[in-house]
RODO-2510 file (C-alpha; in nm, 4 decimals, decimal comma):
residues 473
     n   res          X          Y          Z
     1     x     0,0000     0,0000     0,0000
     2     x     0,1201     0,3629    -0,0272
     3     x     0,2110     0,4662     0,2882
     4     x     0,0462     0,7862     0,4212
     5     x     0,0822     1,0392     0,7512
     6     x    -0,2290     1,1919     0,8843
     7     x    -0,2231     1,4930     1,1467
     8     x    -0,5929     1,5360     1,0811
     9     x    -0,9065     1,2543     1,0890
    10     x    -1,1408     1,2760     0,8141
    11     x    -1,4305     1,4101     1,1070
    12     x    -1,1506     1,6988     1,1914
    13     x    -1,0908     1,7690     0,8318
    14     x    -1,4530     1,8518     0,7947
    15     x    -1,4941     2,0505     1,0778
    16     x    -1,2113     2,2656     0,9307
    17     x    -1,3976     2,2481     0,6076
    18     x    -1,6730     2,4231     0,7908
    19     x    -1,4928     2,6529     0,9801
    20     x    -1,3502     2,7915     0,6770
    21     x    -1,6712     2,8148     0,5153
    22     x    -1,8401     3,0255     0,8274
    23     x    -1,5182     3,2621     0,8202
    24     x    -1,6191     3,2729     0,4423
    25     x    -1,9688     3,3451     0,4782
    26     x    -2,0309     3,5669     0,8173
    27     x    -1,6376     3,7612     0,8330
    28     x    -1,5553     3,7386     0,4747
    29     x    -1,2687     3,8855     0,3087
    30     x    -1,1034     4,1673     0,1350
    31     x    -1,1060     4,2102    -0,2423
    32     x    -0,9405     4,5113    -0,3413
    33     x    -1,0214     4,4783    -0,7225
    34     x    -1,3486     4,6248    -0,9146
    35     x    -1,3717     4,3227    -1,1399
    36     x    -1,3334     4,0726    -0,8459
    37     x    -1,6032     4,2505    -0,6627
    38     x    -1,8583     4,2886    -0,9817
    39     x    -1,8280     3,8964    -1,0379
    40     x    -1,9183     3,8479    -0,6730
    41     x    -2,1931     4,0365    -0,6142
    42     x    -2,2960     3,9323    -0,9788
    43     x    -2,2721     3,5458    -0,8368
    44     x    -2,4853     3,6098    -0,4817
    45     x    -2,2083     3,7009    -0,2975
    46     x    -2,2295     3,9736     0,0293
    47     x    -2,0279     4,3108    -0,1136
    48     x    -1,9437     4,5733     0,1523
    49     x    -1,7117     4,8266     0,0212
    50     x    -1,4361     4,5694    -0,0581
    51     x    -1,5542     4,3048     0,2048
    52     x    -1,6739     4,0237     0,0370
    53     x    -1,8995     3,7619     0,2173
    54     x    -1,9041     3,4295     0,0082
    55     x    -2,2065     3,1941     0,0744
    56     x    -2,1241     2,8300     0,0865
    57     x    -2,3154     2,7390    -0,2323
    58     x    -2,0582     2,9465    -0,4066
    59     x    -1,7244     2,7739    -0,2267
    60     x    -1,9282     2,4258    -0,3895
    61     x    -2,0351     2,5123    -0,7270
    62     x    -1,6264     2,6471    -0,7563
    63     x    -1,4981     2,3050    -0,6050
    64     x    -1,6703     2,0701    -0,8301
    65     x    -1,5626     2,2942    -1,1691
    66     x    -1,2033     2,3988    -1,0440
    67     x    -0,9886     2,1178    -1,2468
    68     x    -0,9161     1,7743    -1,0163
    69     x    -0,5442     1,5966    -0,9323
    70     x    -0,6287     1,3991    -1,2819
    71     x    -0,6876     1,6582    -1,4795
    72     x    -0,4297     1,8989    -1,3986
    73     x    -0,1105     1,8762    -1,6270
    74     x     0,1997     2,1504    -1,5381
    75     x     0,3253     2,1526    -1,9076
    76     x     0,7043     2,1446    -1,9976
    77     x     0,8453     2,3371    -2,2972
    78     x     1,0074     1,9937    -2,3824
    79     x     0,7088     1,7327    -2,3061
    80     x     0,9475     1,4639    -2,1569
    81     x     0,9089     1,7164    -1,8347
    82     x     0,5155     1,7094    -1,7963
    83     x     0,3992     1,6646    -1,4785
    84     x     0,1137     1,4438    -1,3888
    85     x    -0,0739     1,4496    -1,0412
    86     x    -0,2787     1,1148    -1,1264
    87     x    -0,0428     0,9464    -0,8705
    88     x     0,1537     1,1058    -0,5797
    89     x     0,4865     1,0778    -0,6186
    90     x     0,6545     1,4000    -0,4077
    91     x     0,9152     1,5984    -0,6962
    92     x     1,1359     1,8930    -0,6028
    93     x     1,0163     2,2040    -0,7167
    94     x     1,2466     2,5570    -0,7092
    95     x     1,1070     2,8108    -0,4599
    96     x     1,1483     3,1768    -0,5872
    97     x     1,2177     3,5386    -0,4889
    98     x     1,5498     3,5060    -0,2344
    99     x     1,7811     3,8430    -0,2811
   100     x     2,0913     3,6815    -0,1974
   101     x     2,3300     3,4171    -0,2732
   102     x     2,6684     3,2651    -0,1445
   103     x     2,9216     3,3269    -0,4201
   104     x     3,0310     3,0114    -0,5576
   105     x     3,3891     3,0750    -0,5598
   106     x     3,3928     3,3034    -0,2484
   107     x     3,1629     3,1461    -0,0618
   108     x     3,0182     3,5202     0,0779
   109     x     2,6965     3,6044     0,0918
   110     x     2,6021     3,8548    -0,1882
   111     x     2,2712     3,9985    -0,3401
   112     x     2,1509     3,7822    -0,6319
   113     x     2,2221     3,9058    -0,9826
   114     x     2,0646     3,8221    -1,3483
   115     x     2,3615     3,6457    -1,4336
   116     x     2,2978     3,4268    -1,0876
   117     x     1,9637     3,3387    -1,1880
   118     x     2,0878     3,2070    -1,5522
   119     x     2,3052     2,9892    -1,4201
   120     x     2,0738     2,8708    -1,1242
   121     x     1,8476     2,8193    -1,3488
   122     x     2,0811     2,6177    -1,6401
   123     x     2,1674     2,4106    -1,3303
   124     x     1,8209     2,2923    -1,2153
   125     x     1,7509     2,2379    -1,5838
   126     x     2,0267     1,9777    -1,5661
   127     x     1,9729     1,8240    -1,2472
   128     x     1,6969     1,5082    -1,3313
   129     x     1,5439     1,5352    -0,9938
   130     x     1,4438     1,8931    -1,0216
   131     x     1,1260     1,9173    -1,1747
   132     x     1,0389     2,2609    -1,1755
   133     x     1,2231     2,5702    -1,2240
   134     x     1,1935     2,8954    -1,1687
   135     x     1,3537     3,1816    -0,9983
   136     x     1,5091     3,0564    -0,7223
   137     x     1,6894     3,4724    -0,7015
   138     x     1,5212     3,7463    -0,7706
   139     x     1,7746     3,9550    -0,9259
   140     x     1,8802     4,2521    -0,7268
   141     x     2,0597     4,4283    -1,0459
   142     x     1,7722     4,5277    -1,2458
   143     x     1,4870     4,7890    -1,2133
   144     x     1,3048     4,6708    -0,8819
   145     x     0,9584     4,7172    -1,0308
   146     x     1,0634     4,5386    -1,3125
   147     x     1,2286     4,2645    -1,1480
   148     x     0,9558     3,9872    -1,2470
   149     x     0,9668     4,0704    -1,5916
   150     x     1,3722     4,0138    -1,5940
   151     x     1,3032     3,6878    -1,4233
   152     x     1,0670     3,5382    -1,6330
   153     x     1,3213     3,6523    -1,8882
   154     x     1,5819     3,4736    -1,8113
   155     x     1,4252     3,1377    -1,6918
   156     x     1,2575     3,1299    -2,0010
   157     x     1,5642     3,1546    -2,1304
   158     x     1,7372     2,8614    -1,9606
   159     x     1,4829     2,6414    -1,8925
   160     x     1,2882     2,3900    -2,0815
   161     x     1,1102     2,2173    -1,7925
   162     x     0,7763     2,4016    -1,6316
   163     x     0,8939     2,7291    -1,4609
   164     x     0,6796     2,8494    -1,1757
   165     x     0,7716     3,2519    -1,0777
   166     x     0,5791     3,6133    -0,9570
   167     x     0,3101     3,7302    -1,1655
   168     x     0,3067     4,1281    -1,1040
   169     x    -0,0096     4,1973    -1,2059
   170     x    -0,2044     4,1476    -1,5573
   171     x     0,0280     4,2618    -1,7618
   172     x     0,3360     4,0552    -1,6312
   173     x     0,1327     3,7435    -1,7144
   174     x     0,0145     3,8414    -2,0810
   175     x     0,4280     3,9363    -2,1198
   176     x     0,5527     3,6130    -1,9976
   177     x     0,3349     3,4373    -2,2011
   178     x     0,4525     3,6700    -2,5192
   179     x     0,8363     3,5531    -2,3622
   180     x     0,7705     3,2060    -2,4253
   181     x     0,5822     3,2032    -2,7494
   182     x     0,9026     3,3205    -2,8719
   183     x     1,0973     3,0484    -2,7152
   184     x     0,8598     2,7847    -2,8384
   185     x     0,8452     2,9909    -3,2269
   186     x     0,4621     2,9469    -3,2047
   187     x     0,1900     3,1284    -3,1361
   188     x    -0,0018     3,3110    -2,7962
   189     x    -0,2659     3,0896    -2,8740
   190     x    -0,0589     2,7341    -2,9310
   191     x     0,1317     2,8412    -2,5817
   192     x    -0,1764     2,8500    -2,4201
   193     x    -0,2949     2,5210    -2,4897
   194     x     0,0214     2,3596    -2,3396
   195     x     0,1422     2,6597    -2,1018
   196     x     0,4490     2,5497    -1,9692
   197     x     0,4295     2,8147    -1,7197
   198     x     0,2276     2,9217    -1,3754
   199     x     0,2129     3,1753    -1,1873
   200     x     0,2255     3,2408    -0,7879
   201     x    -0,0929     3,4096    -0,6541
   202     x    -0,0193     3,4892    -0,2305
   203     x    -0,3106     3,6091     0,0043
   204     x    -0,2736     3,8673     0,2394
   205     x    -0,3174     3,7349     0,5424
   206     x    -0,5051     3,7509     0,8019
   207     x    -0,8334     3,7367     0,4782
   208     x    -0,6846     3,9991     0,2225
   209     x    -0,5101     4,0113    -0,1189
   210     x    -0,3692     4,3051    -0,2654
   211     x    -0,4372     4,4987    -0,5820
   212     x    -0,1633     4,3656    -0,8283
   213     x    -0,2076     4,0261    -0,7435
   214     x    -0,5367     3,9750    -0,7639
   215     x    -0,4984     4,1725    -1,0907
   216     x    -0,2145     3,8459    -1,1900
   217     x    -0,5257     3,5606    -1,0813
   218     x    -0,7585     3,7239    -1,2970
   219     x    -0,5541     3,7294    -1,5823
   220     x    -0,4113     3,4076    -1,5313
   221     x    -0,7751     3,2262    -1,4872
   222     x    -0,9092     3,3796    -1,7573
   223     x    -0,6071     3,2815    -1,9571
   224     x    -0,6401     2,9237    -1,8031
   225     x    -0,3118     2,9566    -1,6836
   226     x    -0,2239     2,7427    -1,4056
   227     x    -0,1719     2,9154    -1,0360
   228     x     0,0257     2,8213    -0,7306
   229     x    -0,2368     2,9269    -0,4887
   230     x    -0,0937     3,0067    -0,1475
   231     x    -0,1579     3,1602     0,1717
   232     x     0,1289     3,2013     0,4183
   233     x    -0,0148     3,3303     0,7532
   234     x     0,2365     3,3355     1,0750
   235     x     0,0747     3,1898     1,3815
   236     x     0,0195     3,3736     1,6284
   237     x     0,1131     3,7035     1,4403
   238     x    -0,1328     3,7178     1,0936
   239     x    -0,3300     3,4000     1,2187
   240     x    -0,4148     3,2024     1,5503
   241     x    -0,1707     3,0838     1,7437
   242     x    -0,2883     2,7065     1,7240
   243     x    -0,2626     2,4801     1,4479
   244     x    -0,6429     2,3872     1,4029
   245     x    -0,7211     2,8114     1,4059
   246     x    -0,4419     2,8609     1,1401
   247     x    -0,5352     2,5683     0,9277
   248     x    -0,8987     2,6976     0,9190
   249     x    -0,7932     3,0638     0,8352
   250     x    -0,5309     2,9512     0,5608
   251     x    -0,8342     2,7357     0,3885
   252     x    -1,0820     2,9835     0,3759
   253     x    -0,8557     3,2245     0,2327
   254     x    -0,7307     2,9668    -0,0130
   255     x    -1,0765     2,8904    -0,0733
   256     x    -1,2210     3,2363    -0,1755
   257     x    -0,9878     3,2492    -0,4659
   258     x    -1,0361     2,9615    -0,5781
   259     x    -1,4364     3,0651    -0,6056
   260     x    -1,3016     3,4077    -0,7640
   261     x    -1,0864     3,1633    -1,0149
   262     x    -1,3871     3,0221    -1,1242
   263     x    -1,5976     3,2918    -1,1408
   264     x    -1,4244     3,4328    -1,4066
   265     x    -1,3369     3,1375    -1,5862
   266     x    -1,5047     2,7381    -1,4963
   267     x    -1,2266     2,5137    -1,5030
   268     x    -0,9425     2,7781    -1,4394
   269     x    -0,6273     2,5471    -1,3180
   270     x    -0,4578     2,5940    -0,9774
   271     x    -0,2310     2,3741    -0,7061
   272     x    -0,3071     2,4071    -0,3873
   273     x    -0,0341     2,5537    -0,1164
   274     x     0,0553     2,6778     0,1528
   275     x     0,3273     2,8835     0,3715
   276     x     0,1543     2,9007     0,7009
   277     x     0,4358     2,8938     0,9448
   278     x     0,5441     2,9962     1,3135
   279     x     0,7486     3,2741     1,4389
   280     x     0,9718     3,2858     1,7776
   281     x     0,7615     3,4887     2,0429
   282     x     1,0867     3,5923     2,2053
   283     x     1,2519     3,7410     1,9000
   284     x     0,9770     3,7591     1,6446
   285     x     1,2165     3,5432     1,3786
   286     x     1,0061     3,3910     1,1295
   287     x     1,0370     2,9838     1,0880
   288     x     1,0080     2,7984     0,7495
   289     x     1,1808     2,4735     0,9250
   290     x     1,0198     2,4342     1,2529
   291     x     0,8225     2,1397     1,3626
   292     x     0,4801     2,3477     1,3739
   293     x     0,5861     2,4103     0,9909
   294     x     0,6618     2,0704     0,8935
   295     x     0,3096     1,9550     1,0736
   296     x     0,1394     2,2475     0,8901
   297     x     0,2855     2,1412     0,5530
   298     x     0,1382     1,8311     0,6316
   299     x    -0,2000     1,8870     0,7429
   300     x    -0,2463     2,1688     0,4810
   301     x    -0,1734     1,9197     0,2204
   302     x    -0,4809     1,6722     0,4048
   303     x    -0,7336     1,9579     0,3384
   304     x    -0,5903     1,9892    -0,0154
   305     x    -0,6323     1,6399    -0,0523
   306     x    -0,9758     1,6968     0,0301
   307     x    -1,0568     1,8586    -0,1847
   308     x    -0,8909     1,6373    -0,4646
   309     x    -0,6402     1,9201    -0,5895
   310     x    -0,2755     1,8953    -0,6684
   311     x    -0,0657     1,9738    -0,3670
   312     x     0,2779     2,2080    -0,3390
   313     x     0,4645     2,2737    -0,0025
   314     x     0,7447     2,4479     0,0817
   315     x     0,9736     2,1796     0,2735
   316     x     1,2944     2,2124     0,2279
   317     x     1,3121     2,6353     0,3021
   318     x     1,5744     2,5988     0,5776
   319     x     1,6187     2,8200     0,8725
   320     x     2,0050     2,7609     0,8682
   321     x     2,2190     3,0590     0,6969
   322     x     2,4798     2,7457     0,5780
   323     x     2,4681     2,4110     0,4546
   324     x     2,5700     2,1943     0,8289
   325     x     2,4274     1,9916     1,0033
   326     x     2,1283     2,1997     1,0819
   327     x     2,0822     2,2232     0,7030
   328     x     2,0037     1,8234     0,6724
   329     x     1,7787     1,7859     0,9726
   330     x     1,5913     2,0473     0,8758
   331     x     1,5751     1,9225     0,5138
   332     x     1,5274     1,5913     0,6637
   333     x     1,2669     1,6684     0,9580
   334     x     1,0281     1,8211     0,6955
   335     x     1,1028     1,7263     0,3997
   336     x     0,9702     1,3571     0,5092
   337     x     0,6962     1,5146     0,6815
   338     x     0,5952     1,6879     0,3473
   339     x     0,6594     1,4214     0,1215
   340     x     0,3511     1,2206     0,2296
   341     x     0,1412     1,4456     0,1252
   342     x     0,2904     1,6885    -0,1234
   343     x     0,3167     1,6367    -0,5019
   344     x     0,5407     1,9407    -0,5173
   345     x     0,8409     2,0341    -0,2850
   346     x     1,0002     2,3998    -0,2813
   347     x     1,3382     2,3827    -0,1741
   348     x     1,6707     2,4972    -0,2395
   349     x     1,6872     2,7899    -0,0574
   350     x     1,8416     2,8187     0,3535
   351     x     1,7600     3,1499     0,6144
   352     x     1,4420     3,1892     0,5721
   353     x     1,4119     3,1237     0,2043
   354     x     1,6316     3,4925     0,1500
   355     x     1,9437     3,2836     0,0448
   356     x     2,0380     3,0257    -0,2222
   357     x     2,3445     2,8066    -0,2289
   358     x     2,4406     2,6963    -0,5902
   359     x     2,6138     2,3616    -0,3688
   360     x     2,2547     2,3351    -0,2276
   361     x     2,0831     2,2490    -0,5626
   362     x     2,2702     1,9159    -0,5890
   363     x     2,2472     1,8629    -0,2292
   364     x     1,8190     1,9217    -0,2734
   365     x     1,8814     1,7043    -0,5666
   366     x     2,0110     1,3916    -0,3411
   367     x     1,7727     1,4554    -0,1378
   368     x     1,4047     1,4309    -0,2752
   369     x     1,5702     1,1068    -0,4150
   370     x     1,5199     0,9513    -0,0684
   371     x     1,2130     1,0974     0,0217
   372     x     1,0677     0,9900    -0,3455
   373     x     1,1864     0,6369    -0,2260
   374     x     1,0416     0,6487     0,1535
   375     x     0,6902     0,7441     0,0408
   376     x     0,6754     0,5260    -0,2629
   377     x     0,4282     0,2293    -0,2163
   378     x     0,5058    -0,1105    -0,0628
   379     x     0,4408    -0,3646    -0,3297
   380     x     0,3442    -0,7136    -0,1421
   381     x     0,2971    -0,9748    -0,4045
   382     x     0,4910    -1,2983    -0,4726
   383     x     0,7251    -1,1615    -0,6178
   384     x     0,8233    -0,9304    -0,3317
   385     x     0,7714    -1,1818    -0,0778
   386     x     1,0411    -1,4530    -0,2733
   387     x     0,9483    -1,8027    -0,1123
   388     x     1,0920    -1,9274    -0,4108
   389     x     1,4345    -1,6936    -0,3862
   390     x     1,4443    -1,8263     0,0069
   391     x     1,4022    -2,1841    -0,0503
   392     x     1,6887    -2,1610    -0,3141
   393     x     1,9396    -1,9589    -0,0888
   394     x     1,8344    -2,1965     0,2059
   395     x     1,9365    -2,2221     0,5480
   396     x     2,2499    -2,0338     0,6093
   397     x     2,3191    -1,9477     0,2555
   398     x     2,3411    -1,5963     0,1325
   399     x     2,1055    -1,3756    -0,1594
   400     x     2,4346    -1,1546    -0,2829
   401     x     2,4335    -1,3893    -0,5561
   402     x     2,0873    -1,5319    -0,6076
   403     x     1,9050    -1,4415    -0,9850
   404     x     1,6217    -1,2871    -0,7901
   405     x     1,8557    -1,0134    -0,5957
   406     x     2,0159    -0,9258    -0,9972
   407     x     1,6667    -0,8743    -1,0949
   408     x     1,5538    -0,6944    -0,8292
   409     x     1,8394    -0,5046    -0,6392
   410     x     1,7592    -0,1376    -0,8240
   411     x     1,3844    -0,1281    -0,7807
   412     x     1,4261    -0,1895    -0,4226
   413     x     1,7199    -0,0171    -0,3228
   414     x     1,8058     0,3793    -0,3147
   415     x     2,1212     0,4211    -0,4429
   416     x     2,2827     0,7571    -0,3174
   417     x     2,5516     0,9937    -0,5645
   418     x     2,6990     1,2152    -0,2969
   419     x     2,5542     1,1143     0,0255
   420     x     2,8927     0,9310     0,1956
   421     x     2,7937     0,5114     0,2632
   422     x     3,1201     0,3795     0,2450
   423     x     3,3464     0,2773     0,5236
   424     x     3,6190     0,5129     0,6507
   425     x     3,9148     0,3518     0,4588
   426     x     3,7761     0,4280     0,1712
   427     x     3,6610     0,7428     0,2157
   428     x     3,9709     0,8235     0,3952
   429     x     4,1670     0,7259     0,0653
   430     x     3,9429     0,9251    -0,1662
   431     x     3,9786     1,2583    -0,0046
   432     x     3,7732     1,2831     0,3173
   433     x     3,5152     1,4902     0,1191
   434     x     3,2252     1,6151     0,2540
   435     x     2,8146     1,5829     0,1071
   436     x     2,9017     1,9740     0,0651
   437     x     3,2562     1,9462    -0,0977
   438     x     3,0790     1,6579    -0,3594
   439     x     2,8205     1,9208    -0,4633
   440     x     3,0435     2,1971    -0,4856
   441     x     3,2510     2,0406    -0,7004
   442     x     2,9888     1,9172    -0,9365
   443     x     2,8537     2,2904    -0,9347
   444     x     3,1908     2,4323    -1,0149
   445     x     3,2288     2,1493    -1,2835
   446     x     2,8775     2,2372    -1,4171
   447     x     2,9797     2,6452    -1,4532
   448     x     3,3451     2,5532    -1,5853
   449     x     3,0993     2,3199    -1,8720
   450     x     2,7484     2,4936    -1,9275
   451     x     2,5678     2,3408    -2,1555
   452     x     2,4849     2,4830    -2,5285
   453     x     2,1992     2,7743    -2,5179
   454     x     1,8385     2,6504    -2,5633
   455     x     1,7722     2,9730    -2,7999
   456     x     1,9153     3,1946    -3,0347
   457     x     2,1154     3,5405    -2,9845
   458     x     1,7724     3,6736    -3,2010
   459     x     1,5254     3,4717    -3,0079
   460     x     1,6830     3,6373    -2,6481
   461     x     1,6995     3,9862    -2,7903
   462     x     1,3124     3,9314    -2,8876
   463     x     1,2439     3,7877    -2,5181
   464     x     1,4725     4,0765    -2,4153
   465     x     1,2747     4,3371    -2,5780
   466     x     0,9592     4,2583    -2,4035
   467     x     1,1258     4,3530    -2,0865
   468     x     1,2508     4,6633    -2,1757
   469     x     0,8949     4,7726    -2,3690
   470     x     0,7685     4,7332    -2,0274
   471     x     0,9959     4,9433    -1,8321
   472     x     0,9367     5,1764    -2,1227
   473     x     0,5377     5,1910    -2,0900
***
């Protein structure tokens, strides 16, 4: 069976259901956007000023039309990277939007530049168990209100798996889908019908949105565009304090845009997510690696689950400023935790998701490799169980050589490319390397080598140029 790690019984799940619905319905929440607020009160919904109170016959009528875990399909600009939701099987997934990186021949922290992101990106394009890009850095040396457009730029430009990135409002979208019609030498319209984009739409907690990105989830649902839907309340400080109180605030708010999403367009694609996490009452530091966020990645993903959606969480956003030994329990502690439940893992970024590590890609790389393997189902059949294998090795014999180990040995066992398994001696004779000095040195190899670019020099100045008309309208 596929094994599975519930914080929440199906009774408690509906309770939160309903709690989020009665938030919905007798609080409400803020919609500061005239076309948002014309389709609600147009649908039945409770408009005061830009307050909206949703009934709960809207919330149903947007669950059963909002597309299901087997019909959702995150589109790569090369098809061998589509991603499918029929099955869970957890994939790493590149969080966006740090400022900073560690240099990766200094090893100093620095803020993040275009040519950062390039070759971030060029790297997770070549790593096989990174599934989807995006910008990991913001870049820090362009135009600041402009700093999505560069972005989508230059993942676009290095990419050709799905890339997942900031949507500043409308007009952002309708650019980045100009960006890759160019890249794909096709049309608007033939991008569309395999977008091998989405775009990031964050509430405001506690039960607001802002102007420019509700502006981006329009555009994107009427576009059918697909949307990383996510609210990321702090306990205690934008939500309540206790799980069960956060988890019900988080849905509803999750759960109003997804009945916006389909007001304006039935069948509008999204994945479901969340960043609720906790902060430290003494300091006020933020956590995206404590235990309360590992069990909130968790039970978020239940009432996504719920709901039949595809589910993204962010669990592997480490507290740590370095990559030690803080770095892997962290990654470890809720990374596992997530991987039960999640289709989608953002990683690959450490203090607070403000800084990336280019070492840290193939170390997140390693990584979802293991979790992959400790969720994946236990198959018990005869073949699994090998009576026949045991009555040939026998009493006291051994299976090292035995036909059925051969045939069997690489389904069954997780074999690790940096992670250190051998004994001392060996290791000892090899160098004494660390998981860290491994990845480093098959980053520095991968910058000394990048590959061949995906596009032309004309192709980039045309993405290019979309950028700049922007800055210049």
């Amino acid at each position: 069976m596929k094994p599975t790690l519930k914080y929440l019984s199906d009774p408690e799940i509906e309770i939160l259901h309903k709690s989020s619905l009665e938030i919905l319905a007798n609080i409400g929440i803020r919609f500061p956007h005239p076309e948002a607020l014309e389709l609600f009160a147009a649908a039945g919904a409770t408009v005061e000023d830009d307050v909206v109170k949703i009934p709960s016959g809207l919330v149903d009528k947007a669950l059963e039309t909002v597309p299901k875990r087997d019909e959702l399909v995150l589109y790569g600009r090369d098809e061998k990277h589509d991603i499918h939701f029929t099955d869970h099987t957890p994939r790493l997934s590149c969080m966006t939007m740090a400022v900073n990186v560690m240099d990766p021949f200094t090893g100093e922290k620095r803020l993040a530049t275009d040519d950062d992101l390039a070759k971030l990106t060029s790297i997770a394009d070549q790593l096989p168990g990174i599934s989807v890009n995006g910008g990991l850095v913001t870049p820090q040396d362009v135009p600041g209100a402009y700093n999505d457009w560069y972005t989508w730029a230059t993942t676009i430009k290095n990419t050709t798996k799905h890339i997942t990135g900031g949507m500043l409002g409308a007009q952002c979208v309708r650019d980045a889908v100009k960006m890759c019609a160019l890249a794909m030498d096709c049309s608007e319209e033939k991008v569309l019908k395999r977008p091998p984009i989405s775009g990031w739409m964050l509430t405001l907690p506690p039960l607001s949105h802002d102007l420019e990105s509700l502006d981006a989830a329009i555009e994107m649902a009427k576009l059918k565009i697909p949307m990383m839907l996510s609210s990321g309340p702090i306990m205690g400080v934008t939500s309540p304090v206790t799980i069960a109180g956060t988890i019900a605030q988080t849905n509803a708010e999750i759960l109003a845009v997804i009945v916006l999403t389909q007001l304006v367009n039935s069948g509008a694609p999204l994945v479901y997510t969340s960043f609720a996490r906790s902060t430290n009452m003494q300091s006020g530091d933020i956590s995206m690696s404590s235990p309360e966020f590992g069990i909130l990645k968790a039970a978020m993903g239940q009432m996504g689950r719920h709901y039949n959606l595809p589910i993204r969480m962010p669990s592997m956003l480490r507290d740590t400023k370095i990559l030690d030994a803080q770095a892997g329990f962290e990654t470890g502690m809720v990374g596992s935790v997530a991987g039960y439940g999640a289709d989608l893992m953002d990683s690959m970024q450490l203090d607070m998701d403000l800084v990336v590590d280019f070492p840290d890609l193939v170390f997140c790389n390693e990584c979802i490799g293991a979790v992959e393997r400790l969720t994946r189902e236990v198959v018990v059949d005869e073949s699994t169980i090998a009576v026949e294998a045991i009555e040939q090795v026998g009493i006291g014999g051994e299976f090292l050589s035995n036909a059925h180990t051969f045939q069997n040995f690489r389904a069954n066992l997780w074999m690790p490319k940096i992670i250190e398994r051998r004994n001392w001696e060996v290791w000892e004779q090899q160098g004494k390397l660390s998981v860290i000095d491994k990845a480093t040195t098959i980053v520095h190899e991968m910058l000394k080598n990048p590959p061949a670019k995906l596009l032309t020099e004309e192709v980039e100045a045309a993405i290019d140029k979309i950028v700049l008309d922007a800055q210049a309208e």
